[in-house]
C-alpha positions, 0 to 999 in steps of 0.5 A: 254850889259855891258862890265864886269870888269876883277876883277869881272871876276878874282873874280868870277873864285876865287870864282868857283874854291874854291867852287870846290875845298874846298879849302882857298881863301888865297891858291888859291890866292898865286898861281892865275896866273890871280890875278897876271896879273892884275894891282894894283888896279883891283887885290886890287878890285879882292882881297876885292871882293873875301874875302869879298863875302867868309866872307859874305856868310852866310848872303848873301845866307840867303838874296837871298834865301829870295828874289828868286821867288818860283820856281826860281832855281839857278846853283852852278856858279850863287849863285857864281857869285850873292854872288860876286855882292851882297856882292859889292852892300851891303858892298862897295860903288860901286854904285846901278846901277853898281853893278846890271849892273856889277852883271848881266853880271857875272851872264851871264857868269856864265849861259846865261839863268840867267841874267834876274833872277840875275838883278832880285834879285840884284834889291830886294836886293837894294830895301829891303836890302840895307837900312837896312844894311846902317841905322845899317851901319850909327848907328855904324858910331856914336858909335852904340853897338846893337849886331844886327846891328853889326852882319849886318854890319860885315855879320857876325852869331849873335852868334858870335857878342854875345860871342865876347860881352860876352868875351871882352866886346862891345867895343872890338867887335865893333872895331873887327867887323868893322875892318872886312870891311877892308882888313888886314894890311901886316906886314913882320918881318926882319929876324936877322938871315940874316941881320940888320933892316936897311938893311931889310927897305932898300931891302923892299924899294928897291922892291916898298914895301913902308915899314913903321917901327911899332915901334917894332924892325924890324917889317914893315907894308907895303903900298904897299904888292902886290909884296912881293911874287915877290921880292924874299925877302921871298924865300930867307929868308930875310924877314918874313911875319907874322901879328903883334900879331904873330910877337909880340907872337913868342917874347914873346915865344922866349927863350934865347940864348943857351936854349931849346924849345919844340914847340907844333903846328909848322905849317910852321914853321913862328914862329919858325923863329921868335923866332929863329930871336928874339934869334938871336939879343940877341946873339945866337940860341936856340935849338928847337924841334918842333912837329905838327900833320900834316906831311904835314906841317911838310915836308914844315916846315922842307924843309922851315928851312932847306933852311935857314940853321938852320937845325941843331938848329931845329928838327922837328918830327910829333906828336901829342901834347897830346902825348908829356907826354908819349915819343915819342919825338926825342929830349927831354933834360935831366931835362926837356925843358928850355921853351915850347910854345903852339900855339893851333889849335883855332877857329880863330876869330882873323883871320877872316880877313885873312881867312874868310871862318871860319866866318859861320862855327861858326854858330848858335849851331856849335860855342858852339860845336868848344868852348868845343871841342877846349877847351878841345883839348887846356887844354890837349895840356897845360897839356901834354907839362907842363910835358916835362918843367923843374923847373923854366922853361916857358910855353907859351899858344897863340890863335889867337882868342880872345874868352874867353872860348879858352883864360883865361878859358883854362889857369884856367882849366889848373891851376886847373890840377895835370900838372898846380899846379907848374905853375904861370901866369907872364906877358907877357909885362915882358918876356925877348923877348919881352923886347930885342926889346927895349922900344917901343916894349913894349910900342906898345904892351902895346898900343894894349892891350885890355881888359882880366880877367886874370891879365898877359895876353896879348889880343891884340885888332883887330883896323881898319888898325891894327893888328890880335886879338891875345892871349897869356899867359906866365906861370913859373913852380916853382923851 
């Protein structure tokens, strides 16, 4: 009997108490106390384990049930334990043996009784699966764009990989879909509120965080994430840990000194303090008024803000952003606001790194369901805070999908309405806040850029060991 790993054991615990829960395996994993006492290479094998059986667990259940023997039935935990294994034996490049052995053994643990059921089928799986999947593997290797082979290789629905296709073109979805084998990058942001970027890279540096600038003002990749929330630098405000489109979004969100800003979908407030930190290195604050639909998220926002003393520079109220036209807000500016930024609820397709449990949810008829009501949803959003924007002012719309239908076609619909027909597209690459951040900032952004039918707006592209795939559209009212 072999001895089973403690990443597999941590993973598979990870695995259980989501299932149990309902809960997103980045929640589970921020307060893990067993992922925390591993050591950096088992909790980095732990965390690819645990994502990647979550990401893949469509296809991974489909493959299973095809492989179980008639009759054969299998307890919750060992589905758990198989889709753990399955996806190490046919995403990583753990080998055969290991991974049956390794499998079997989780799958004891989870039952007693289902270890000889569980080599089994891990064994079919590497007989009948594992071929098919590394000939598509070898075929995308060398350039392939077959959108069936991308979907295996990704463990992603084929419903997903053709609105991809159809939305940016197969170039774009390959890269996407192949960087999905790959944790994501963490990028943390210095807060300019607290200090200089020179000052941020050296705390960075001093916790063991190898920081390595991205050639956008105080904006760092980190070679090595696993003690950020240790470090302290997190709590206390010096850094901000936001993926690099995000980062490169609140920019281009980010109003001017002195100027007001209704935000719409706050969420924990990350890119309020982006912007206010953007702000910050031009010279001042702005005033803020953020809203959100979830009083839960606005408490944490609000506490969060509170803590770092710009408690007085932004307001936070629960509303939901379809109401903004009909009053209700707590602070709305005679005139009008200076600047509005629309981060909209979207179906998440550029995160899928970070939360992979949206992945199968966007199976077969239920993505087209998430395209229309979401579009509907963002339109009226757009519509809604248009009203509150003064003449000459700006409104800014993101997603972090690259979908065209909650992109481009959104911001048409939106033109198309009473609230739109003041309203013209700019380019983002021309706002001033990106622009503050110097030359090299527009020129990364610019590097990232992938392809939009829209002409002004920034997609950002979703590369191995890059950012998340991210949108965003800057419109001007009319004076």
């Amino acid at each position: 009997m072999a001895r089973l790993s403690d990443a597999r054991r941590v993973a598979l615990s990870l695995v259980v108490e989501r299932r149990l829960r309902g809960a997103r395996m980045r929640e589970l994993m921020r307060g893990s106390a067993a992922l925390d006492a591993l050591g950096p290479r088992d909790r980095a094998f732990a965390t690819r384990l645990t994502f990647g059986a979550v990401l893949a667990e469509g296809l991974v259940r489909r493959l299973i049930e095809a492989r179980r023997r008639p009759g054969v039935r299998l307890r919750a935990r060992v589905r758990d334990a198989l889709s753990v294994s399955a996806f190490e034996l046919l995403y990583l490049s753990t080998p055969t043996d290991v991974c049956v052995s390794q499998g079997t053994e989780l799958a004891r643990r989870a039952d007693p009784h289902a270890a000889d059921v569980a080599h089994a089928l891990l064994r079919a799986l590497a007989s009948h699966d594992l071929p098919v999947i590394e000939a598509a593997r070898g075929r995308v290797a060398v350039g392939g764009n077959d959108e069936g082979d991308l979907a295996l290789v990704a463990a992603v629905p084929p419903v997903l990989v053709r609105e991809l296709v159809a939305s940016r073109g197969r170039p774009f979805a390959r890269e996407l879909l192949v960087s999905l084998s790959e944790p994501a990058p963490v990028y943390v942001a210095a807060n300019h509120l607290v200090q200089g970027d020179d000052e941020a890279a050296r705390l960075l540096d001093a916790a063991g965080l190898d920081p390595r600038p991205v050639g956008m003002g105080g904006s760092f990749a980190l070679g090595r994430p696993a003690g950020l929330a240790r470090s302290g630098l997190v709590d206390d405000g010096r850094v901000v840990p936001a993926d690099l489109s995000s980062q490169l979004v609140a920019a281009a969100a980010a109003p001017a000194p002195g100027e007001s800003l209704l935000e719409v979908g706050q969420g924990r407030a990350t890119k309020t303090l982006l912007m206010e930190s953007c702000v910050h290195s031009r010279g001042g604050l702005a005033r803020i008024h953020a809203i959100d639909a979830s009083p839960f998220k606005v408490d944490l926002a609000r506490g969060r803000l509170g803590r770092l003393g710009l408690g007085e520079r932004v307001s936070c109220q629960v509303l939901d952003g379809r109401k903004v036209a009909e009053g209700g807000l707590a602070f709305a500016p005679e005139g009008g606001f200076d600047a509005a930024f629309v981060d909209a609820p979207c179906t998440g397709v550029g995160t899928l790194r970070r939360h992979p449990e949206a992945v199968w949810s966007l199976a077969d008829d239920a993505l087209g369901e998430a395209l229309r009501s979401l579009g509907a949803l963002q339109t009226d959003l757009l519509r809604a805070a248009a009203t509150r924007v003064r003449r000459g002012g700006t409104l800014v719309f993101a997603t972090c999908s690259p979908l065209r239908h909650e992109d481009e076609d959104v911001i048409r619909a939106f033109l198309a309405s009473p609230e739109g027909g003041d309203f013209s597209v700019r380019d983002v690459l021309e706002s001033a806040g990106l622009a503050a951040l110097g030359p090299r900032a527009v020129t990364l952004a610019r590097d990232l850029a992938g392809p939009t039918d829209l002409e002004g707006c920034l997609c950002v592209r979703q590369r191995l060991g890059g950012p998340d795939a991210h949108f965003c559209a800057r419109l001007v009212r009319g004076t």
